[in-house]
C-alpha positions as CSV (number, residue, x, y, z in Angstrom):
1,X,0.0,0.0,0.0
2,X,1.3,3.3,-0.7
3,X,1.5,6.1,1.4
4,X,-1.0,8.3,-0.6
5,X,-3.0,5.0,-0.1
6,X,-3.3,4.6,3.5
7,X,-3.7,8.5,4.1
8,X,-6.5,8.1,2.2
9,X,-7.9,4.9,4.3
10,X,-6.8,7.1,7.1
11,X,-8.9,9.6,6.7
12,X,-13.2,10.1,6.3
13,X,-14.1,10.5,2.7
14,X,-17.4,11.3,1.0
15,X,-19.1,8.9,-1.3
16,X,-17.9,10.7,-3.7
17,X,-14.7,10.9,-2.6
18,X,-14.4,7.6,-1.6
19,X,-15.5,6.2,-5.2
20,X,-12.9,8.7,-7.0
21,X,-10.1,6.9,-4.5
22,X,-11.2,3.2,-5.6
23,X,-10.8,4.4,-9.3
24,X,-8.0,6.0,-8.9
25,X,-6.4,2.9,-7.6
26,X,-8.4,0.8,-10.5
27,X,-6.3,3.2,-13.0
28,X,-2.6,2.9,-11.1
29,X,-2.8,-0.9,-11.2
30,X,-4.1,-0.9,-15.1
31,X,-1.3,1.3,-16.3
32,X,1.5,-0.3,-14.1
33,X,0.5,-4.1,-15.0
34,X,-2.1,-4.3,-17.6
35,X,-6.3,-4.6,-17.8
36,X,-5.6,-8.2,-16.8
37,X,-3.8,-8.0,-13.5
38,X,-7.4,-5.8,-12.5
39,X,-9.3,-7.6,-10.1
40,X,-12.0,-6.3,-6.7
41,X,-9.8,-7.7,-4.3
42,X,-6.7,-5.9,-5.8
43,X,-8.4,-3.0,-5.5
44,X,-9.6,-3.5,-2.3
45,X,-6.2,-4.4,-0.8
46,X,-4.4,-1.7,-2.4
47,X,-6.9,0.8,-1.3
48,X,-6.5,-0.3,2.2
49,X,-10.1,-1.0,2.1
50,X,-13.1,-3.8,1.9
51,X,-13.5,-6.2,-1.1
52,X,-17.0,-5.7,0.3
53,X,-17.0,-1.9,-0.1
54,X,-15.4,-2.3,-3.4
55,X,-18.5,-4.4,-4.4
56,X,-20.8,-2.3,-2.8
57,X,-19.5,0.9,-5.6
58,X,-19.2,-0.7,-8.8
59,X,-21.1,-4.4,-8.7
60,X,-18.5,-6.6,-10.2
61,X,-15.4,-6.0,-12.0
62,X,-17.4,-4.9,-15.0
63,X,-18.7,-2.5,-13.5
64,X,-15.4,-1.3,-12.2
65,X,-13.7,-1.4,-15.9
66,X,-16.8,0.2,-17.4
67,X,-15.8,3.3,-14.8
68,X,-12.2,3.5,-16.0
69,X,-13.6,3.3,-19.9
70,X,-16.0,6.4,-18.8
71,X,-12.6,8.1,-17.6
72,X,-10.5,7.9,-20.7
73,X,-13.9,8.2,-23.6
74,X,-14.6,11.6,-21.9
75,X,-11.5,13.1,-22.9
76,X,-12.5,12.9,-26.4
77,X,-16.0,13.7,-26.0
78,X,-15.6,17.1,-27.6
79,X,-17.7,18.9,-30.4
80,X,-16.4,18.2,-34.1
81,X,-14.6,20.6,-36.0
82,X,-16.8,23.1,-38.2
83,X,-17.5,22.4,-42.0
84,X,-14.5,23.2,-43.9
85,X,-16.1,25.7,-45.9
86,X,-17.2,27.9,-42.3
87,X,-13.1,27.8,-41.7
88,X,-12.2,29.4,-44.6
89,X,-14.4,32.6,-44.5
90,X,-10.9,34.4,-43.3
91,X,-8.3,32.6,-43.8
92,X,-6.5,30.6,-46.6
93,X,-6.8,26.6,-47.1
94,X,-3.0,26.4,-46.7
95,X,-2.9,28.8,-43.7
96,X,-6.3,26.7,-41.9
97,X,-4.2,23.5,-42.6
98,X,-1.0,24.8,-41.2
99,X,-2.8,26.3,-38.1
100,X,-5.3,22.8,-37.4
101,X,-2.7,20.6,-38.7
102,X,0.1,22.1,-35.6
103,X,-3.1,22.7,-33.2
104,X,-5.1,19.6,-33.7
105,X,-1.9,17.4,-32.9
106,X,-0.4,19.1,-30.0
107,X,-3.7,18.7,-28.6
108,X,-4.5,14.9,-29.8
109,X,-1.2,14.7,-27.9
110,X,-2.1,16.7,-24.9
111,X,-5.3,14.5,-24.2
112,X,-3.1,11.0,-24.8
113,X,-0.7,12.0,-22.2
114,X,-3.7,12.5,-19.8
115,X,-5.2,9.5,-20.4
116,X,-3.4,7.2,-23.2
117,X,-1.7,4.5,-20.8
118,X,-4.9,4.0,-19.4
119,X,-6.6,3.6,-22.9
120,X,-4.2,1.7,-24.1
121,X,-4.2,-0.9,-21.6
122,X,-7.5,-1.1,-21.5
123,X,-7.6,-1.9,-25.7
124,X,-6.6,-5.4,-23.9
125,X,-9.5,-5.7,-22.1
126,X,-11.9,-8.3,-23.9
127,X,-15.8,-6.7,-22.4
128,X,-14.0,-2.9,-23.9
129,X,-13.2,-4.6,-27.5
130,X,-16.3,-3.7,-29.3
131,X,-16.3,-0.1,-27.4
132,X,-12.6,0.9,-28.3
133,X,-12.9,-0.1,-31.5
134,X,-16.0,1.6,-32.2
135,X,-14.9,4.7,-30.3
136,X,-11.4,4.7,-32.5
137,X,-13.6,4.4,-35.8
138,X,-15.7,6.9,-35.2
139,X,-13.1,9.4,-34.6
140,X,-11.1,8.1,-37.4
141,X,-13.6,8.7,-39.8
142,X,-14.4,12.2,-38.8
143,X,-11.3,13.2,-38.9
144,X,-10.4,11.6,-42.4
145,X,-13.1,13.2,-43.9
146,X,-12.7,16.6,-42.3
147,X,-9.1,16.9,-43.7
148,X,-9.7,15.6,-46.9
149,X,-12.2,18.0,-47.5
150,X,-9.7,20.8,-46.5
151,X,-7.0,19.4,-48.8
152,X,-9.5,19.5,-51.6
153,X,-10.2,23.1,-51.2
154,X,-6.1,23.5,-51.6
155,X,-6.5,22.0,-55.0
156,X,-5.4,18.5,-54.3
157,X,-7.8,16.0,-56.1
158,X,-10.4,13.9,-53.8
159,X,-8.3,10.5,-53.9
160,X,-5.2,12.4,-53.0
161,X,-6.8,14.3,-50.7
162,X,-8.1,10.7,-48.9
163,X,-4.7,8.7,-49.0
164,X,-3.0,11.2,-47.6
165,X,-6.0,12.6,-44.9
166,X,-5.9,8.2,-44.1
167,X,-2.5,8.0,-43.6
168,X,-1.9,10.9,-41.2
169,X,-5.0,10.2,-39.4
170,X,-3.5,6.3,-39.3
171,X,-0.5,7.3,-38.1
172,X,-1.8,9.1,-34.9
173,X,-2.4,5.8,-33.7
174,X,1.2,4.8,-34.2
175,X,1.8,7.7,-32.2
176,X,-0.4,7.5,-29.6
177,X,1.3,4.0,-28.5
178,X,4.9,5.2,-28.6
179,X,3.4,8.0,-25.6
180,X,1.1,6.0,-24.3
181,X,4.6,3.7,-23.7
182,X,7.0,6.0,-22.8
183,X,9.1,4.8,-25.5
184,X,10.2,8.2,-27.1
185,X,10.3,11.8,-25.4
186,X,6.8,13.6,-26.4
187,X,8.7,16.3,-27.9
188,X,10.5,14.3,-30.3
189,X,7.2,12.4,-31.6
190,X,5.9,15.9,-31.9
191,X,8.9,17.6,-33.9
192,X,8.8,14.3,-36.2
193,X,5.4,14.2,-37.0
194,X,4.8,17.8,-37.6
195,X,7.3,18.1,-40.0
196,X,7.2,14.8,-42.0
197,X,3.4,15.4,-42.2
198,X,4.4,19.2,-43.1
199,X,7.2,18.5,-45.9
200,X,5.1,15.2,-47.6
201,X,1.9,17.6,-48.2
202,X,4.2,20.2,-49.7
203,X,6.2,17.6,-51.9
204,X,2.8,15.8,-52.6
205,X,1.0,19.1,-53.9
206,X,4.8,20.1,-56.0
207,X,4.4,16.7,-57.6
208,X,0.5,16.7,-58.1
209,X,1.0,20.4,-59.9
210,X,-0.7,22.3,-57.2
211,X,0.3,26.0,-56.0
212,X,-1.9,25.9,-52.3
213,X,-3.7,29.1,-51.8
């Protein structure tokens, strides 16, 4: 138990309280050893606490993991980008896709640090399968869309304009797992994808014949 831990135990907590402690332990022993390795009783005895109490918050184990889901799908719960064509009323297409291309990812970035381990390890879990996946799409293929729209309206044709929207948007993915992991230093993944996705677009419209807006 840690010492955070048993001050917690140690002192009176609210409901409310109470129930953001037992999640918060969930979430340290998902990201340190994986959706598997969650279980009540691990919760309970890291928490310093009941197996009974646990129970008594979230049901069954289910219920606990649908409560750490809840706490990583809200991050991207956020309104969708405007049309293209309500983004370009003052600016150019190459200046929106500069600005939302650098914006957009340091963000995308931004909300995996807070919450990407957690996702990640969760993609494991078999009762989240159907949920991630569907989640991922449905991002995905707003994302695609919105992009390839933009490119469009820089003169790229629509199949272009789709590879390269799809393998960008793919590629966040890739990214997501080397944060998520800790394997690289967010500011490197950051520096690399911005300008590979920067200089491809520019070589992409040179060799299509385009001259952006």
């Amino acid at each position: 138990m840690t010492d955070s831990t048993t001050a917690a135990t140690r002192t009176r907590l609210s409901p409310e309280e109470r129930r953001r402690h037992l999640v918060d332990v969930a979430r340290s022993i998902v990201e340190r050893q994986g959706a598997a390795a969650l279980s009540m009783e691990g919760v309970a005895e890291e928490a310093g606490v009941s197996r009974a109490l646990v129970y008594n918050y979230f049901g069954n184990r289910a219920g606990l993991v649908e409560s750490l889901w809840a706490e990583v799908e809200s991050l991207w719960n956020v309104d969708p980008m405007p049309p293209v064509s309500e983004m370009l009323r003052d600016v150019t297409p190459r200046e929106l896709f500069e600005r939302r291309f650098i914006d957009n990812t340091r963000w995308y970035f931004d909300q995996i640090e807070q919450g990407g381990l957690l996702y990640y390890r969760l993609m494991s879990e078999p009762q989240l399968v159907e949920s991630v996946e569907h989640h991922r799409r449905s991002i995905q293929q707003a994302n695609v869309q919105w992009w390839a729209d933009l490119l469009v309206e820089m003169g790229l044709d629509p199949e272009r304009a789709l590879v390269y929207s799809s393998l960008f948007n793919g590629a966040t993915e890739q990214m997501w797992g080397l944060i998520a992991r800790g394997d690289a230093r967010r500011g490197v993944i950051e520096e690399v994808f911005l300008s590979s996705g920067l200089a491809s677009l520019h070589h992409l419209l040179d060799s299509a014949g385009v001259t952006p807006a």
